[in-house]
N, CA, C and O atoms as a Maestro MAE file, in Angstrom:
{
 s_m_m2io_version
 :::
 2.0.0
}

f_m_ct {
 s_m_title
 :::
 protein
 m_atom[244] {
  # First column is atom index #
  i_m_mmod_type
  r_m_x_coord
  r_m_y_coord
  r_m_z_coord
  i_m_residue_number
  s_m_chain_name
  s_m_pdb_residue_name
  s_m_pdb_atom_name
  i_m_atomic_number
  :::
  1 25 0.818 -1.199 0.000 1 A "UNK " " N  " 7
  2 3 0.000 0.000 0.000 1 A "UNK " " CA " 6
  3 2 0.858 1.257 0.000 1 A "UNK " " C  " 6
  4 15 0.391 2.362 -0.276 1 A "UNK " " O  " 8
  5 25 2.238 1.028 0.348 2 A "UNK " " N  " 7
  6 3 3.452 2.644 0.496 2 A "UNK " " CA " 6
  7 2 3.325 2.478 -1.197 2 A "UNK " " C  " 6
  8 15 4.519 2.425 -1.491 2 A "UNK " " O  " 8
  9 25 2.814 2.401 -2.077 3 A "UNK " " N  " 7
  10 3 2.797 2.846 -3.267 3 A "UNK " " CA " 6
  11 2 1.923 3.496 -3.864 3 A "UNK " " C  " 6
  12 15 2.158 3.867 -5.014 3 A "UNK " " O  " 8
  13 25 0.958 3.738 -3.377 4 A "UNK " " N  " 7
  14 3 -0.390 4.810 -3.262 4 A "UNK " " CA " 6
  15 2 -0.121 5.925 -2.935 4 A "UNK " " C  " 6
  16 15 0.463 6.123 -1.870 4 A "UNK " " O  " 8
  17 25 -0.538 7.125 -3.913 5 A "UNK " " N  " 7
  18 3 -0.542 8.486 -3.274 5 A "UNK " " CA " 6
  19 2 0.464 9.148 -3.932 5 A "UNK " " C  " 6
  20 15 1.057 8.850 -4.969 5 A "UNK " " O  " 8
  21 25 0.601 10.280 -3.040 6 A "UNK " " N  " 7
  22 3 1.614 11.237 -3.262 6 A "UNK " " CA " 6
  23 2 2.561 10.670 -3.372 6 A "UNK " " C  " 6
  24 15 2.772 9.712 -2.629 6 A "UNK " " O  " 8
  25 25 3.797 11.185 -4.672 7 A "UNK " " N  " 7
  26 3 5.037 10.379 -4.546 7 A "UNK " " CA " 6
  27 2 5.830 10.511 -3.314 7 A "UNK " " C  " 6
  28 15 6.492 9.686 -2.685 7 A "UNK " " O  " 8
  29 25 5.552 11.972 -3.103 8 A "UNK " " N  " 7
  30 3 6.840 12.514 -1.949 8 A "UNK " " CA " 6
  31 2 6.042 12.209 -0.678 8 A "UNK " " C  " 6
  32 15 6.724 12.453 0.318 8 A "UNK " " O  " 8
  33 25 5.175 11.886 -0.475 9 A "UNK " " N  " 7
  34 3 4.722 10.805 1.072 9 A "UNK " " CA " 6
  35 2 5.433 9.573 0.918 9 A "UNK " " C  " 6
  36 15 5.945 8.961 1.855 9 A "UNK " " O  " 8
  37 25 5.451 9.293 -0.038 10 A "UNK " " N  " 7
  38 3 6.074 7.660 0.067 10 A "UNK " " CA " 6
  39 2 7.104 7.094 0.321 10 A "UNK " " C  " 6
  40 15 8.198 7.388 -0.160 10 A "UNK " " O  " 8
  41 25 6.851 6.099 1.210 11 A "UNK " " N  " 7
  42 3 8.155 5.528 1.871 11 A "UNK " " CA " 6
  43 2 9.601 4.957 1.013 11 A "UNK " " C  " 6
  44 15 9.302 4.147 0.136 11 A "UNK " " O  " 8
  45 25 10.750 5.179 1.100 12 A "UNK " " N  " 7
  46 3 11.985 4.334 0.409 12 A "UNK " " CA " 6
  47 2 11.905 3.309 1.414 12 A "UNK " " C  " 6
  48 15 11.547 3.240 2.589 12 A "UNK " " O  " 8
  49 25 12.515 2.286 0.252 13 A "UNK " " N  " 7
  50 3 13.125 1.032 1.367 13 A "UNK " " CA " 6
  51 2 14.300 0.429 0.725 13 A "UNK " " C  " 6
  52 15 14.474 0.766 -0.446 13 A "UNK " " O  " 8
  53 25 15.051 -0.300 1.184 14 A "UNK " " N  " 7
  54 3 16.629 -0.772 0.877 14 A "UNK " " CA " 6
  55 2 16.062 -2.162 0.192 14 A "UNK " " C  " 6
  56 15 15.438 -2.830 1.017 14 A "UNK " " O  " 8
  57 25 16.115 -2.626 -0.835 15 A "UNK " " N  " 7
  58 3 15.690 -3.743 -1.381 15 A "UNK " " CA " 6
  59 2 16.767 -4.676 -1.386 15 A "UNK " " C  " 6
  60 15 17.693 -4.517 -2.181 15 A "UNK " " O  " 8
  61 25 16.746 -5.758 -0.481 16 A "UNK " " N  " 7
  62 3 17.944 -6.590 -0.356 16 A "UNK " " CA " 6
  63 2 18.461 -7.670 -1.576 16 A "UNK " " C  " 6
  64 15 19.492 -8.343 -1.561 16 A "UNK " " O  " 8
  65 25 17.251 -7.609 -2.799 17 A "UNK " " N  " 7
  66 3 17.491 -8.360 -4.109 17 A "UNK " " CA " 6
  67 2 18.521 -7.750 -4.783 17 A "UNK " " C  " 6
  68 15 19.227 -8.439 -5.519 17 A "UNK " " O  " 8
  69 25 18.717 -6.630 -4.661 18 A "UNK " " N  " 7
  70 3 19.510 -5.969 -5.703 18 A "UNK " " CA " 6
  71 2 20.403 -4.383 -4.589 18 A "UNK " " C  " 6
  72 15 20.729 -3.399 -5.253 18 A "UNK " " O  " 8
  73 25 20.555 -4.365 -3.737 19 A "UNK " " N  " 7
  74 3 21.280 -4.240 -2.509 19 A "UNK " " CA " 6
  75 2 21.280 -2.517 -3.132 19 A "UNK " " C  " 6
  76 15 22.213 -1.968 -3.718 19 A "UNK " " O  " 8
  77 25 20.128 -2.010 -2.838 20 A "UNK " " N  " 7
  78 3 20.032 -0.340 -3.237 20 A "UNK " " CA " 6
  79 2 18.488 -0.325 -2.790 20 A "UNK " " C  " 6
  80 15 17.514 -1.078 -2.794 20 A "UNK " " O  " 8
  81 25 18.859 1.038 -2.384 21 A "UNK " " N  " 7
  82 3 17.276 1.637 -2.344 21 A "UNK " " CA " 6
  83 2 16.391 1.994 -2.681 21 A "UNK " " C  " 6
  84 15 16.494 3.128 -3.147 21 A "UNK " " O  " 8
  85 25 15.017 1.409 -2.715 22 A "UNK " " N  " 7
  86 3 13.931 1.316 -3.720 22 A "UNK " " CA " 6
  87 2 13.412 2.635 -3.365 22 A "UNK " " C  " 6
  88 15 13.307 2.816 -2.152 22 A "UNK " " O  " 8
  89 25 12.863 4.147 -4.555 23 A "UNK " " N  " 7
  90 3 12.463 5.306 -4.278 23 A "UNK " " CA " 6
  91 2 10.850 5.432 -4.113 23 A "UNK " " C  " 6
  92 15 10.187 6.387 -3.708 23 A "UNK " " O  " 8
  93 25 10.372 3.934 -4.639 24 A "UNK " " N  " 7
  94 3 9.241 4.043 -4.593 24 A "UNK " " CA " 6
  95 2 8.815 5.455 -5.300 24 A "UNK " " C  " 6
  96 15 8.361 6.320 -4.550 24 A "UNK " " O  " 8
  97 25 8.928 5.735 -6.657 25 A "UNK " " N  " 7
  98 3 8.587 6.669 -7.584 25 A "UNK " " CA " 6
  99 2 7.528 6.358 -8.684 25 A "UNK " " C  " 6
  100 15 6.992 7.236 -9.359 25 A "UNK " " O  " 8
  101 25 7.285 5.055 -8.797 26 A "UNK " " N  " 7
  102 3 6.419 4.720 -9.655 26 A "UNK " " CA " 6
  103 2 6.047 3.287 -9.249 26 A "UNK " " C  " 6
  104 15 6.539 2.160 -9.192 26 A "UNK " " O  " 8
  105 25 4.717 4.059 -8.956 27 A "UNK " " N  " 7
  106 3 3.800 3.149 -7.820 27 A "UNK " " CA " 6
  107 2 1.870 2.881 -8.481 27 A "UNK " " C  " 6
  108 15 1.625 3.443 -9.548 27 A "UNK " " O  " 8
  109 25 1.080 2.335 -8.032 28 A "UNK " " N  " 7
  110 3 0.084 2.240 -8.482 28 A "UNK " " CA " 6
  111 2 -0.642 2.911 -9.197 28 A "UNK " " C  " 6
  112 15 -1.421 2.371 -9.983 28 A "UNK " " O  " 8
  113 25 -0.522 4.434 -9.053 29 A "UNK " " N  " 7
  114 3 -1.224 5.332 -9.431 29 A "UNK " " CA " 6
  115 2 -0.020 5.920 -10.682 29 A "UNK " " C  " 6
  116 15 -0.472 6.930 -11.221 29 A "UNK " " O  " 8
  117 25 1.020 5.618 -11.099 30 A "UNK " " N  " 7
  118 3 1.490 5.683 -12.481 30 A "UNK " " CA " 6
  119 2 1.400 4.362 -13.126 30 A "UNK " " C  " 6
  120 15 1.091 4.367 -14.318 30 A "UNK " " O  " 8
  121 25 1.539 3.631 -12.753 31 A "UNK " " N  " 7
  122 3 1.091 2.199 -13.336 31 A "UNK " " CA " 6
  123 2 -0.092 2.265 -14.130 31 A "UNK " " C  " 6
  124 15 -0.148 2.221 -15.359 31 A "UNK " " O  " 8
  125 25 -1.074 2.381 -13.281 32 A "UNK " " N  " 7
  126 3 -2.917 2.301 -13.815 32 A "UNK " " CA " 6
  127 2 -2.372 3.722 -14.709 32 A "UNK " " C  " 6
  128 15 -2.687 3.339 -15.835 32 A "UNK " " O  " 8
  129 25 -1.724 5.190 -14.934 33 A "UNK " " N  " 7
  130 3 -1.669 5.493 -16.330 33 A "UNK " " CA " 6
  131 2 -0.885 5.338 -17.108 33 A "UNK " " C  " 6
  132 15 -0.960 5.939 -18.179 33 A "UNK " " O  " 8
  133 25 0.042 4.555 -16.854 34 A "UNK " " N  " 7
  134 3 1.199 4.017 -17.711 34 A "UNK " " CA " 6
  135 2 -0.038 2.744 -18.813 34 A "UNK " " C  " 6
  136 15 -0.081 2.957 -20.025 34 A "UNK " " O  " 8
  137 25 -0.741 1.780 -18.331 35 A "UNK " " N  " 7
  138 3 -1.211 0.858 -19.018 35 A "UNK " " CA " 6
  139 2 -2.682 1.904 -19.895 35 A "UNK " " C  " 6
  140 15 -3.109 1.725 -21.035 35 A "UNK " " O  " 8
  141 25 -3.106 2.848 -18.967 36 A "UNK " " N  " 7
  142 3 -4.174 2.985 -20.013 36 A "UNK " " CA " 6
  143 2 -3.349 3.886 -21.448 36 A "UNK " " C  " 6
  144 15 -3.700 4.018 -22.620 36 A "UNK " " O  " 8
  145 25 -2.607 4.189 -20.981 37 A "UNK " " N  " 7
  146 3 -1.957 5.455 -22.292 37 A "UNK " " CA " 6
  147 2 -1.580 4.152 -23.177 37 A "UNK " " C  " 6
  148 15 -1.666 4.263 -24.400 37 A "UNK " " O  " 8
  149 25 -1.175 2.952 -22.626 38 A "UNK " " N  " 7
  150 3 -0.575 1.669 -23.833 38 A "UNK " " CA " 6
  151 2 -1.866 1.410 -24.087 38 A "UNK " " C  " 6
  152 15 -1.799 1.097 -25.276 38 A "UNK " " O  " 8
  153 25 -2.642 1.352 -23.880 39 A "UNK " " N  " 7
  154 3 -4.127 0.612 -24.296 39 A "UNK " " CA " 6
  155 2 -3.993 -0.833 -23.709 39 A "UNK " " C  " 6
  156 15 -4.453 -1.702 -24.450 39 A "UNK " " O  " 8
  157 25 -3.469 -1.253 -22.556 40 A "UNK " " N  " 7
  158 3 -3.565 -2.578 -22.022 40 A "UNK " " CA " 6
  159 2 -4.411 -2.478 -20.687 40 A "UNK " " C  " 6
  160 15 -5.010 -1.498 -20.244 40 A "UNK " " O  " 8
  161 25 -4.300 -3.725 -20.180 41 A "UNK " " N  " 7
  162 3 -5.287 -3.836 -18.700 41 A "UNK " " CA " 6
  163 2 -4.113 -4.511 -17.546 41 A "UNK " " C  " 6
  164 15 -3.401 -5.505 -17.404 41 A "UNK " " O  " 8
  165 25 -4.421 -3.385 -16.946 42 A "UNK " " N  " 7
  166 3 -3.609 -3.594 -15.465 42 A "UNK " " CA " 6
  167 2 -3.510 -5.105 -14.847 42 A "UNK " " C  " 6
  168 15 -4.550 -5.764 -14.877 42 A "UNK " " O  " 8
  169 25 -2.575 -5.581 -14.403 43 A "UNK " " N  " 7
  170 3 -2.323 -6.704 -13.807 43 A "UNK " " CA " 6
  171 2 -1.488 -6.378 -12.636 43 A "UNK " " C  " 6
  172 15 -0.366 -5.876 -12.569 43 A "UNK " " O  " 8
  173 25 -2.834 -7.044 -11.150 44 A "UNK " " N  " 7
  174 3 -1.833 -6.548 -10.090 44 A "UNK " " CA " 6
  175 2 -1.815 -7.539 -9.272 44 A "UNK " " C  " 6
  176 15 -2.868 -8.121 -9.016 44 A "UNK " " O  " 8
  177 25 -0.797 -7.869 -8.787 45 A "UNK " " N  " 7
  178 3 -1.211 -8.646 -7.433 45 A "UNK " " CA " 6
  179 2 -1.161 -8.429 -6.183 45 A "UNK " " C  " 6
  180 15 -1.213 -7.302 -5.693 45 A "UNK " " O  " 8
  181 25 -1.029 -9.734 -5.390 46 A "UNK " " N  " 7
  182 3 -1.446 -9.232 -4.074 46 A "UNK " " CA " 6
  183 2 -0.890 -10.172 -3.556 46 A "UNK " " C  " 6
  184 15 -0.832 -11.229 -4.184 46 A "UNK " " O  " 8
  185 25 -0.120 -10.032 -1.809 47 A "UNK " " N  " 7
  186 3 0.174 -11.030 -1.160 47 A "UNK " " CA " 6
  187 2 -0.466 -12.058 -0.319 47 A "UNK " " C  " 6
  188 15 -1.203 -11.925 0.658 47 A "UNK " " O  " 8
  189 25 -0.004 -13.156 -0.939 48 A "UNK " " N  " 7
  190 3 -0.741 -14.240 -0.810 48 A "UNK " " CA " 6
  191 2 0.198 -14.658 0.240 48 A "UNK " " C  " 6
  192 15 -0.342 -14.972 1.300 48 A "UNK " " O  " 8
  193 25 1.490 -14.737 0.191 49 A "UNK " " N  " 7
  194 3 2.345 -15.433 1.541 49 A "UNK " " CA " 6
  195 2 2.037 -15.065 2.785 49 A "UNK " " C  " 6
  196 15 2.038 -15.984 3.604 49 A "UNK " " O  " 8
  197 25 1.713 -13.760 3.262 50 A "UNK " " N  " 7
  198 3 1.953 -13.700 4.837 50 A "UNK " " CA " 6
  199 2 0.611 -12.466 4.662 50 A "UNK " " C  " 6
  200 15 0.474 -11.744 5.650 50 A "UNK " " O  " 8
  201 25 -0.304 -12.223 3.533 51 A "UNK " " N  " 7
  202 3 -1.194 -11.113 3.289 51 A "UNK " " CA " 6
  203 2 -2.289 -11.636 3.800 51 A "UNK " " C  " 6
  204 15 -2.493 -12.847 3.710 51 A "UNK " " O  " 8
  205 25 -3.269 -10.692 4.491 52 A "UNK " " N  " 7
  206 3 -4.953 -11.359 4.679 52 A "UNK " " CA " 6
  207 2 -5.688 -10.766 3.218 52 A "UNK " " C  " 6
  208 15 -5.440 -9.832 2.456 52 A "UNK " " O  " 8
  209 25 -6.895 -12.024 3.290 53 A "UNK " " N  " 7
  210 3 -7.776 -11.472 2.082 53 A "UNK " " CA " 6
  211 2 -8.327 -10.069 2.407 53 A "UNK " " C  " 6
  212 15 -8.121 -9.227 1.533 53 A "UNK " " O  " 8
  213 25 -8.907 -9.720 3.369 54 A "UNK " " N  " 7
  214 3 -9.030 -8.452 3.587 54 A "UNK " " CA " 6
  215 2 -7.949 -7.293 2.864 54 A "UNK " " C  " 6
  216 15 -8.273 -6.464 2.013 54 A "UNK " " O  " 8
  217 25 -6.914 -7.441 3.312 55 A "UNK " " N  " 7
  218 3 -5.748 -6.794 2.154 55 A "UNK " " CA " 6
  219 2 -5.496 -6.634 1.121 55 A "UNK " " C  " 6
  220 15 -4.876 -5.795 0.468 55 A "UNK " " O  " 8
  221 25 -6.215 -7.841 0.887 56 A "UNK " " N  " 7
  222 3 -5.702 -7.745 -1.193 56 A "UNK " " CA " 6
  223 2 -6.894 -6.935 -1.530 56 A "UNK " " C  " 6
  224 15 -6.649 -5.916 -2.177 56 A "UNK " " O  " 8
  225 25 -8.608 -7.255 -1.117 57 A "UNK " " N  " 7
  226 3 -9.529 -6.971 -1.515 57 A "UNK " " CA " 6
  227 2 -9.098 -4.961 -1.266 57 A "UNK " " C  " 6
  228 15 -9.263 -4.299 -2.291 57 A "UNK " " O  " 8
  229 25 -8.692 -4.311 -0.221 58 A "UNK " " N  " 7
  230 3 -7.779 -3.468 -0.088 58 A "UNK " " CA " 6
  231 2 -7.173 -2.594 -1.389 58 A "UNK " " C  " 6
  232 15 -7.165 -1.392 -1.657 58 A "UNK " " O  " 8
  233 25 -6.700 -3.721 -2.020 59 A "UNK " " N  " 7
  234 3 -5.450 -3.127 -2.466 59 A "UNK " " CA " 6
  235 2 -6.103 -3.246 -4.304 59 A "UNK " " C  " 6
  236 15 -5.621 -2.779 -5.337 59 A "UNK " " O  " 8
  237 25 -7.180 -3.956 -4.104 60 A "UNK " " N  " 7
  238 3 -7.769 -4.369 -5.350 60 A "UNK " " CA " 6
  239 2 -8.905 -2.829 -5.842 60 A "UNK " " C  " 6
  240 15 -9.025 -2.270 -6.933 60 A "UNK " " O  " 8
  241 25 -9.464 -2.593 -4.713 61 A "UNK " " N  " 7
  242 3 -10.316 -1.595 -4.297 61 A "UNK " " CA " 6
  243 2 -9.516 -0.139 -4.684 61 A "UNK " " C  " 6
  244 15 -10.043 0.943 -4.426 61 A "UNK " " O  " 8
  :::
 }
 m_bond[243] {
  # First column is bond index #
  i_m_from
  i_m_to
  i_m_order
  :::
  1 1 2 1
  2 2 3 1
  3 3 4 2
  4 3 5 1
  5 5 6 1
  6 6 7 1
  7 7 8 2
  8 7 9 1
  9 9 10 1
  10 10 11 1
  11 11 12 2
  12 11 13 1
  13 13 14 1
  14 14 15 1
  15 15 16 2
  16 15 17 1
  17 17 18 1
  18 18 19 1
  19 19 20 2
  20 19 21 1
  21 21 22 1
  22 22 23 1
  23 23 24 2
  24 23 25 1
  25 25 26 1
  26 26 27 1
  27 27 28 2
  28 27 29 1
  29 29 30 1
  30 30 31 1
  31 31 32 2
  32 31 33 1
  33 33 34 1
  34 34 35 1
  35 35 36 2
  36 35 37 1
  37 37 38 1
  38 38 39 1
  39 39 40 2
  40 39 41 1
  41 41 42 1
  42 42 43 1
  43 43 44 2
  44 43 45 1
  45 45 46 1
  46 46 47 1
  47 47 48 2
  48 47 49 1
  49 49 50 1
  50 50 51 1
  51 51 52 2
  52 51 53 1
  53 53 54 1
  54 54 55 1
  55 55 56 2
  56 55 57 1
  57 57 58 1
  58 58 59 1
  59 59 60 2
  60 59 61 1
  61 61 62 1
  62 62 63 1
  63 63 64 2
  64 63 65 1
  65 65 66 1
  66 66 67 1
  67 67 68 2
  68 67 69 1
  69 69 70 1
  70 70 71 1
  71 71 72 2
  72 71 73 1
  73 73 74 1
  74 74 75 1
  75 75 76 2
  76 75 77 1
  77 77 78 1
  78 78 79 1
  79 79 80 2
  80 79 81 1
  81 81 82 1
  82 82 83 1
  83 83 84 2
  84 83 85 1
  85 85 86 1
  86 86 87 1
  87 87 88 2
  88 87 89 1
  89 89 90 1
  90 90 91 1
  91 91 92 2
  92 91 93 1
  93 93 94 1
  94 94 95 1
  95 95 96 2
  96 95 97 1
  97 97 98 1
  98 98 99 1
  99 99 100 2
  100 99 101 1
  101 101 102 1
  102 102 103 1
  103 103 104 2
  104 103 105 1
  105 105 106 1
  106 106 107 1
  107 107 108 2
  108 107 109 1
  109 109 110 1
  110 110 111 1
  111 111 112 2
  112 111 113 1
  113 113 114 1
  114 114 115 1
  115 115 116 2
  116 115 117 1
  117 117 118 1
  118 118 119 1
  119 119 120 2
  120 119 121 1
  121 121 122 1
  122 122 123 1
  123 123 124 2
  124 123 125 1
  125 125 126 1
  126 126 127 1
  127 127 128 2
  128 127 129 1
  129 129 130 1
  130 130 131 1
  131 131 132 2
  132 131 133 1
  133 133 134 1
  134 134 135 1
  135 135 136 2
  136 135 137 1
  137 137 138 1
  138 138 139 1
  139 139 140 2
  140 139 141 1
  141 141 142 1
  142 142 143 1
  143 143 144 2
  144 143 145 1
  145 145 146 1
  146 146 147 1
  147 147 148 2
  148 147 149 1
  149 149 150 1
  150 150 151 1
  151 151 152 2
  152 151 153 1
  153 153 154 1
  154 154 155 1
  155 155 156 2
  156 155 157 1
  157 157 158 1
  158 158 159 1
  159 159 160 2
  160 159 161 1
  161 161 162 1
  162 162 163 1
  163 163 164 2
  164 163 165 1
  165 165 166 1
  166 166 167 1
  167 167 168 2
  168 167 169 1
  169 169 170 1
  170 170 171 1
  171 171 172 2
  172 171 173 1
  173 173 174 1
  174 174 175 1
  175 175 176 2
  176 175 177 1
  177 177 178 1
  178 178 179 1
  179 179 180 2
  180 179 181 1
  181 181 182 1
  182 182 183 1
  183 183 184 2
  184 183 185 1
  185 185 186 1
  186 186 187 1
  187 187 188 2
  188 187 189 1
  189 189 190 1
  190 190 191 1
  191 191 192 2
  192 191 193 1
  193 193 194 1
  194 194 195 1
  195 195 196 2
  196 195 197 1
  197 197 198 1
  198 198 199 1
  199 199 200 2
  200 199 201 1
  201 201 202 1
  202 202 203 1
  203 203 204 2
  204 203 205 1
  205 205 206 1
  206 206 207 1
  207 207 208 2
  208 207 209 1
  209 209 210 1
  210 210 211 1
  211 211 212 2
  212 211 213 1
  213 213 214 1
  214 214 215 1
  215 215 216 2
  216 215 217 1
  217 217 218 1
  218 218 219 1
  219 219 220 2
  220 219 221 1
  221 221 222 1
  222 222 223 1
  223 223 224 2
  224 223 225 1
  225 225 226 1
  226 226 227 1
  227 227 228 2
  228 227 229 1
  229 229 230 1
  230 230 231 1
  231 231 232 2
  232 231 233 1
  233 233 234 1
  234 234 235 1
  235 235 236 2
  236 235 237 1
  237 237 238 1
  238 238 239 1
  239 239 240 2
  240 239 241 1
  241 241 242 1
  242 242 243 1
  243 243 244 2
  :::
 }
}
């Protein structure tokens, strides 16, 4: 959900896959207009490992 919103509210985090810090700059709300300007349909997911359904429905919403 730190990918919602204002860019400059949004949290950085140190991403240990690739050992640098993620700016979290392009987040849900450039995504959903990144795909409509391509003419495609958003594909998102949701965590299923350690996430409640309440959350995804959340994040789906």
């Amino acid at each position: 959900m730190d990918s919602i919103g204002s860019r400059d509210k949004r949290s950085k985090r140190f991403d240990l896959a690739w050992g640098q810090v993620e700016p979290n700059e392009f987040g849900t709300d450039e995504y959903i207009k990144w795909v409509r300007l391509i003419g495609s349909e958003p594909f998102i997911v949701v965590n299923a490992g350690n996430g409640t359904p309440e959350e995804a429905a959340a994040r789906v919403e």
